[in-house]
Each structure stands twice: as C-alpha cells, then as structure tokens.
N, C-alpha and C positions, 0 to 999 in steps of 0.2 A: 411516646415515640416522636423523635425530632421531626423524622423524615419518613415521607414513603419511598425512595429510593436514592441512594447515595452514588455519584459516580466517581470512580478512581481514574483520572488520565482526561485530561482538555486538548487533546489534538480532534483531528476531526471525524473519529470513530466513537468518542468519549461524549464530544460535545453536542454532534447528531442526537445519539443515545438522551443526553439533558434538553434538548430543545423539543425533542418530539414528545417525553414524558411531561415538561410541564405545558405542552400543548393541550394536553392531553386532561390536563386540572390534576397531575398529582406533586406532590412537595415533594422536591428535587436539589439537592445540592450536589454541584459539581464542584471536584478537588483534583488538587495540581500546584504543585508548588511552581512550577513556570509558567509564564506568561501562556494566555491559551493558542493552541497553533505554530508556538515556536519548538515543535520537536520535528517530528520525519517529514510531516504532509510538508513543513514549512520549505524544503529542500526539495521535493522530490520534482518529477519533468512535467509535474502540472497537467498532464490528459486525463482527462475522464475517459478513460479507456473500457468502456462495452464493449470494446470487442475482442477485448484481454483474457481470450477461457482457456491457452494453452497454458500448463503448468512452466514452471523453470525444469521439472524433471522432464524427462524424454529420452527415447531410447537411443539417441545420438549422444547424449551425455557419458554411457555403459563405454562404447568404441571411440570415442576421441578421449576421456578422461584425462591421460595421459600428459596429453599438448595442449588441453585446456589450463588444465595446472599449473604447468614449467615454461608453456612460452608467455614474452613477456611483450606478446602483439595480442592476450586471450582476454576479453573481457569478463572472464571469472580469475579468481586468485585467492587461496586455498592456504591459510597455516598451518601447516602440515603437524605443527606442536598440538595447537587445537582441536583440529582432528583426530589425534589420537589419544587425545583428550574426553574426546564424545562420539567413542567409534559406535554405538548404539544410534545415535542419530545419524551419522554418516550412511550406516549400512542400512537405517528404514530408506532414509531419503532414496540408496542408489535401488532399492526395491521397487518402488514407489514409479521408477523409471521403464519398467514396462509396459510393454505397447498396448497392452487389454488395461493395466490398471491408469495408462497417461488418456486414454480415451476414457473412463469413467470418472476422474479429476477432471476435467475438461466440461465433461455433461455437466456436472455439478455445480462446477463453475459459469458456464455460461447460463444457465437456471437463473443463479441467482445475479449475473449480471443486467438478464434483462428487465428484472426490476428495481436497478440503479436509480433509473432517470425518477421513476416514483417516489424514491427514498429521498432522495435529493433534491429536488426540486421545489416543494412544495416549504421546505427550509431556506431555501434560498429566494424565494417569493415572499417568506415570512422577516425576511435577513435584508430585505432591499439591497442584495448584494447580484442583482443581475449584471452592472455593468464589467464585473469581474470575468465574465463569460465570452469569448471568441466561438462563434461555429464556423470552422472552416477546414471540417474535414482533421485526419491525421491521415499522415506516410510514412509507409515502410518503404526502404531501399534497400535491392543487393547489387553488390559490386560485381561478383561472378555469378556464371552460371554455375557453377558449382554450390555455390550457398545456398542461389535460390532453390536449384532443384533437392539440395539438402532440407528445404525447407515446405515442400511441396507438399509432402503428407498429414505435415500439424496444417498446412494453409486451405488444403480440403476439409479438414476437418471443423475447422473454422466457420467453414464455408457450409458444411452440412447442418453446425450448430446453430446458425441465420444468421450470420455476419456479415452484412453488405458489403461489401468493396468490389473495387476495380483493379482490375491487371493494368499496368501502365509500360510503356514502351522507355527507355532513354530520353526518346523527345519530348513524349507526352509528361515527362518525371520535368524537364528543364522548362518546358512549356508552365507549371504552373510553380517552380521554384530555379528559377534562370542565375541563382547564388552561387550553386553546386556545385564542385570543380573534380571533383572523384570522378573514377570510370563509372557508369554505370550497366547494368545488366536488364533486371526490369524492378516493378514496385508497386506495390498496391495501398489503395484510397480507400481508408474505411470514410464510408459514408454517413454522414449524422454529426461524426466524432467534433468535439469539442474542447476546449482546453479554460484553463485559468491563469490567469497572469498574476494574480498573488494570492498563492492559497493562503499564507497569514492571515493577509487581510480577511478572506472569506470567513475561516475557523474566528477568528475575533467579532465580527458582525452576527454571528448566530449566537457566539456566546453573551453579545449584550442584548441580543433580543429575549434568550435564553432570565438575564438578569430583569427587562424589563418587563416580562413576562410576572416575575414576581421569583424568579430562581436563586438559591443563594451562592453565591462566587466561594468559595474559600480556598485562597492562595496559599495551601500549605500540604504539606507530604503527607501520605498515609504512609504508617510505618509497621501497622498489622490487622488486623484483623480476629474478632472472634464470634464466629458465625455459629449461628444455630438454626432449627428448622423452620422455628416464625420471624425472629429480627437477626440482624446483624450487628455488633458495637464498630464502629469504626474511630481504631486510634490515630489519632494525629504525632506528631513529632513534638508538637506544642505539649503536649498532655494531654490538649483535650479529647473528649471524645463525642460522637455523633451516633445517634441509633435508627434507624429505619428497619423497614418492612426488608428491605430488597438491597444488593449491593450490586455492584456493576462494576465488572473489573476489565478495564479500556486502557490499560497502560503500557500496550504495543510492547516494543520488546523488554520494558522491565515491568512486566506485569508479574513473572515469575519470584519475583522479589518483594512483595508482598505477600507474609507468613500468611498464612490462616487460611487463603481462601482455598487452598488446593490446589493452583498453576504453577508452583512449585514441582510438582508431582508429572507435569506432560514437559513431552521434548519439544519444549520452545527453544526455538534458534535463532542466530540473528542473521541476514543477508546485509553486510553494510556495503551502504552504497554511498557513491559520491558526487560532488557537480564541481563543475568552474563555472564563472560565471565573464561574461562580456559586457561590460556598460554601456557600449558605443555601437552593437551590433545588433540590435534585436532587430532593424529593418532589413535586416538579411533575408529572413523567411515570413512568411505569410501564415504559418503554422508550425505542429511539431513535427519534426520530421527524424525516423528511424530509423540510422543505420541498422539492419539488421547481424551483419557478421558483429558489428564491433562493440555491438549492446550497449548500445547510448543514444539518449534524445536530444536534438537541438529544439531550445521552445523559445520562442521570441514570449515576451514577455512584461510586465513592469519596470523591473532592475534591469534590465538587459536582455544579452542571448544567453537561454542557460544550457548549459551541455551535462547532460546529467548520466547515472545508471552504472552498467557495471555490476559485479558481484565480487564482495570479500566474504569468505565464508571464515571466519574470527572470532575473536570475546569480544562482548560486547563491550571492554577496556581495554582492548588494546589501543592503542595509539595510533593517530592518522595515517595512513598509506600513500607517501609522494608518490611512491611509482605510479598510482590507480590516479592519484589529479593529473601528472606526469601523463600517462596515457592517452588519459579525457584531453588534456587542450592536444597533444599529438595529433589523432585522431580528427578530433574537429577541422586541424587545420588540413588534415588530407582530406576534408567534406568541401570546406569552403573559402579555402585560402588561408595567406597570415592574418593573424586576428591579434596580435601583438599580444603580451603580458597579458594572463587574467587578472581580473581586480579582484577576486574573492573565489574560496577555495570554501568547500560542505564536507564534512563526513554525517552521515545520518544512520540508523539500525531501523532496518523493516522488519518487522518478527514475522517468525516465519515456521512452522510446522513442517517435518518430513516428508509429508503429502502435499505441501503446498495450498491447503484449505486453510478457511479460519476456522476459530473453533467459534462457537454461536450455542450458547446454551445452557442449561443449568449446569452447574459443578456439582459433582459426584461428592464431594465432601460436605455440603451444606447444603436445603433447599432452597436458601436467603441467598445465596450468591447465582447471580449470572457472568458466564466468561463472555467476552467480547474482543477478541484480538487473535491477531497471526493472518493479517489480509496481507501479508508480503507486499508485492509491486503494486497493488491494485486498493491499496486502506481509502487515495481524498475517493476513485471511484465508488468502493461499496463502503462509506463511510454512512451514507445519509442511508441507507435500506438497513443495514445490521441498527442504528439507532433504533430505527420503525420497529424490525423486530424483540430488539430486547425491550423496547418499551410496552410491546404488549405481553411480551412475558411476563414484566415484573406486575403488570396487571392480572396478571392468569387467565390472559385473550389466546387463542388462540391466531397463530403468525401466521402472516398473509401466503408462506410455505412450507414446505418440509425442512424440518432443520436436522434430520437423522443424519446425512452424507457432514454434519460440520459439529455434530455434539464431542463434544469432548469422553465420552462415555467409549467411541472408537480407539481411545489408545487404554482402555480396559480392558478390551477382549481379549 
C-alpha cells in the first residue's frame, strides 16, 4: 500500500484535508494537476465568512424568480438551455426553497460553521500564514428599505443562529467606510469577521508545509478511480498509479468527473461566479464590504480592490459571461465612484448541491472513498473543519460532529 490516504483536488478543501492527515502521522499524497490554490478559493471575495448560514435557496427565490432571471440589473443569471438541460436539479434546488426546509439548511449550516475557526486555524499557525489575515469586521449594505426589509427574516434568523452583528444607520455605514457613494438604507457588522488578502498564497503555504511535513505533492490529474471496500487504486493520466487505504475526493465542481468514485451519481452543480479586479483601489475600504441587493463583494486586498460574486447557474464549459464582469464593475462603480477600466477579469465554478450543503462523507459506492465537496459560497471558510473531518474519517475516528445533514447517502433516499 503506497498510501494511507490519497487526495484528489489541491484548493483549499483538498489541501486542509492533506495538511490535517499528515499532522496527523498518516502517508498522504495530495493530487492536482494545477498549481495548488489556483482554482475557486484562488478568485473568490476572500471572507471567512461564519456568519454565512443562510442558503442561496429562500423563499424569495419561488416569487421573484421571474426578474431574477431576465433582468439584466439581477445578480443571478440563468441559461435557460442548461436548465433544461438539468430540470431535476432545477426543481430539487426550487424545492429546497421552502421556508421549514431554508430554516433547517440554515441550522446545519451554521452547526458547522461554528467550528470554522477550529478547522482553520490551527493550519494556518502550522502554515505561518497569519500575516495573510485582516480582522476587521465584514459589511452588509442595503440601498432600500425595500431590500432590507425583504431581508429581515433570513437576518433574524441569523441572528437566532449566534451570529453577532450590528444594525448600522447611513451614517454609522459612512462613519466606518466614508468611500461609499450609493444611497444607503441601513447595514449590519458581523463582528469577529475576517478576511484574506491572497487566498493563493494561503492554500500554497499549507500545501508546502503539507510537503514539509513529509507529504508527497504530485502534479498530475486523476483520471479514475477503482475503489473497493479496503484500498483504492488511483489512476493517473500518466499511467501511473497509486493505492492507499482511503481516497478523498476534493475536486469542487469537477469532482463528478472522476469515474469510479460515485460523485458521478449526486446532482453536483456548478454556481459560476465572477470578480473584476482594481489595482489602484484597495485603499478604498477598510474591509469587505456587501452589497446586499446586487450580490457582490468589495474586498481590499493584496492585488487590489476585488469586486466579486454574483450567480451564473451554467455548464461548467460554457464560456465567460461579459455581461456578469459587465455588471460587476457597473455596480461597483454605483458603490464607490469611477474606478476606471478593470485590470483583470475571474470566472471561477463553486460546486454546489440543490440543498446548498456540502456533501461530507463516505461514498455510497465504496467504503475507501470519502466525498469532500459542494461548500458553494463558503469552500476558503469551511475548508480547514471539512479537512479535520475527513481526516478523521479516513482514520475511522470518530468526527468532532454529526455529519448525517451532509452525507451523501441524502440524495439516496
């Protein structure tokens, strides 16, 4: 046996997973044919967001659907070829959007966001990647009272789940970000929140500690899989191949493109999202700050100001979306003024399940494989706890909680 656990996918749900197992004293090789860190986390608005437990589904979704879709001021946008392409996942997801079942996604979710900072942390102490870290709070804004108050029953709910924030006034919103130039209505300050300014970089420094640790790197694709109930073979593209005890399948939204292990078989989806980015403007804000209607982040940053988010619901090939960058700087600049020409444009895939969970758990088709993917919006946040967890899976520890609300075994019944 090569390996005691093999991982498929080096972004920062992949790499957590290889950093905490060879903490851990078990033979670990992490696989990825691209550089580590350079897939979704590497784009996305950089918060570590705990306080992230409402789904994308919600029962506003069922009554606006409509104008969500077709207008072209909607921070979702919808290939209608695609869609009825995958009307089975369409029609879980608008399921899913019920008020009893967005409040039980929600529990679930915020469960396991509160042991975030534990998943994470103690890799990023091991990674001497603190300086990576701003604490300075996140903000949400709404332009109308309309929005807001459209938004008031996810933001109690939030608020019953433990999620510290503040209500903020206009002023008290200009008072700690004076950039702003939108109307405003009011806005709240999750408190604790924190951000990164190059997740790259972070996912890169775990994976050579990951290496230095004694873990072995290997830069290249997995192209299948043939699992059984004590090892796994894991094929390369090269030929070769690798066997361990355990697999680990971390490869966000083309995880389902690896034969064998059985993610094949669940309705993974993809949410593609996008950023522009500003070179010259990150001293604009002080932190990330959340338009709420127009579903975008501005996050000051390393590279710049990044303006990010947004929802394409598409193939995970179709081709970049000008209109969605088109919007992003639009947008921005009704935030904070002209920001001239962006210097650089993202399209990224957050994989994403109809329920908006991840799946977290042994695969139904093999007892050697573990799934690890579909964190949607929230993968750099619950990157470092989902590691923790499958790491002690693949030991046959019991996990520091219940993973029944995220087993993949839910879209069997």
């Amino acid at each position: 046996m090569d390996f005691d656990l093999v991982v498929a996918g080096a972004g920062i749900v992949g790499t957590s997973t290889a950093l905490w197992a060879q903490k851990q004293g078990l033979r670990v090789a992490l696989v990825d044919p691209n550089s580590p860190g350079s897939g979704t986390v590497s784009g996305s608005a950089c918060t570590i967001a705990t306080y992230a437990c409402l789904p994308v589904n919600s029962p506003s979704v069922l009554s606006s659907l409509p104008s969500l879709m077709l207008s072209p001021e909607s921070p979702l946008s919808v290939d209608l070829l695609h869609a009825l392409r995958n009307p089975r996942w369409m029609l879980s997801f608008l399921a899913n959007c019920r008020k009893s079942r967005v409040e039980e996604i929600a529990q679930n979710l915020a469960g396991l966001l509160q042991l975030a900072d534990a998943g994470l942390d103690p890799l990023v102490a091991d990674a001497q990647a603190e300086d990576l870290f701003v604490q300075n709070d996140a903000l949400y804004v709404w332009s109308t009272r309309e929005g807001f108050e459209a938004a008031r029953e996810g933001n109690e709910l939030r608020r019953r789940l433990g999620v510290e924030m503040d209500e903020l006034t206009p002023a008290q919103i200009l008072a700690l970000e004076p950039a702003i130039k939108m109307p405003l209505h009011r806005g709240l300050l999750f408190k604790g929140a924190r951000h990164v300014v190059d997740p790259q970089a972070l996912v890169l420094r775990m994976q050579q500690r990951f290496c230095t640790l004694g873990g072995s790197w290997q830069n290249q694709r997995v192209s299948r899989l043939t699992a059984g109930p004590k090892a796994a073979t894991v094929h390369l593209d090269t030929g070769a191949e690798l066997t361990a005890r355990k697999f680990a399948l971390a490869a966000g939204a083309h995880s389902s493109r690896i034969s064998g292990a059985g993610a094949e078989k669940l309705p993974l989806g993809t949410e593609r999202g996008y950023h522009v980015l500003y070179q010259k403007h990150q001293n604009l804000l002080s932190r990330p700050v959340g338009w709420a209607e127009a579903g975008f982040y501005c996050t000051p940053m390393a590279q710049g100001l990044r303006v990010a988010g947004t929802v394409e619901i598409a193939s995970l090939d179709a081709p970049l979306n000008h209109k969605r960058t088109n919007y992003l700087g639009r947008k921005a600049e009704e935030m904070l003024g002209p920001l001239g020409p962006a210097d650089s444009t993202w399209l990224g895939y957050r994989p994403t399940l109809p329920d908006s969970l991840p799946v977290i758990g042994q695969s139904p088709e093999a007892e050697s494989v573990i799934f690890a993917f579909g964190h949607q919006h929230i993968g750099l946040t619950l990157g470092g706890i989902t590691g923790k967890l499958v790491a002690q899976l693949a030991q046959g520890k019991a996990p520091d909680c219940s993973l029944s609300a995220f087993s993949p075994l839910r879209f069997h019944r």
